[in-house]
C-alpha positions in Angstrom: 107.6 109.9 98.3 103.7 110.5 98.3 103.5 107.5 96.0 105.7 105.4 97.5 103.3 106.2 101.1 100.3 105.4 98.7 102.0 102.0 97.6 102.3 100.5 101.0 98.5 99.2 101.9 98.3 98.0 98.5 101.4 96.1 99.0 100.0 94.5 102.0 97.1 93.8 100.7 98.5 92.0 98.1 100.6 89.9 100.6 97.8 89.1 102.8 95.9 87.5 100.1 98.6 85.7 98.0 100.0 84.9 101.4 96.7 83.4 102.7 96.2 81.2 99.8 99.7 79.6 99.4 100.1 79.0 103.4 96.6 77.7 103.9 97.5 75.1 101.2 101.0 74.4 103.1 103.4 76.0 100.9 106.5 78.0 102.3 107.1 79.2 98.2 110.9 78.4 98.8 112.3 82.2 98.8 108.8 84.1 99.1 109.2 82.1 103.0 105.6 82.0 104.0 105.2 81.9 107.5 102.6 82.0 110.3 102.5 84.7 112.6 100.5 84.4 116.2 98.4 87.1 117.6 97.7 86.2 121.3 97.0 89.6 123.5 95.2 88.0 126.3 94.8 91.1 128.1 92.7 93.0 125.4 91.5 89.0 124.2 92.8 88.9 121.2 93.6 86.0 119.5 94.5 85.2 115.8 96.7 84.5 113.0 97.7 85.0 109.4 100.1 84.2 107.2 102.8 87.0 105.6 106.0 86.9 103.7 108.5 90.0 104.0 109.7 89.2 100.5 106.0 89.1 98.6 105.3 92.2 100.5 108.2 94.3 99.3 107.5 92.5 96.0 103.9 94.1 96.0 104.6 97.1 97.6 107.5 97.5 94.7 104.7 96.6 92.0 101.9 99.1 93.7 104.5 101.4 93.3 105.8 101.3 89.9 102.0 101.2 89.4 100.7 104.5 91.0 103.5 106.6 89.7 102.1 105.4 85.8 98.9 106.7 86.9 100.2 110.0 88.1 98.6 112.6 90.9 
């Protein structure tokens, strides 16, 4: 469970990254579905965006995973 709770920011990471580069460049990579998500909080004036993909990011996560229980605690 801990490495499973380790996993997750590396899986994000991951996503954001992979994510940036294949939406900036206007790929959806067909089942990855890359998508644009809106940040507008005028209230607290905030106002952004980024690009993320639920599949790549279980993908990752998944992979991080896999990965930190090889290393070990």
């Amino acid at each position: 469970m801990i490495s499973f709770l380790k996993a997750i920011p590396f899986g994000a990471f991951l996503t954001l990254i992979i994510a940036l580069f294949m939406g900036s460049g206007g790929a959806t990579g067909g089942l990855l579905n890359v998508f644009k998500v809106d940040v507008n909080y005028p209230d607290l004036m905030l106002d952004f965006s980024f690009y993320w993909s639920w599949m790549l990011f279980l993908g990752g996560t998944f992979l991080a995973f896999i990965l930190v229980l090889m290393m070990g605690d």
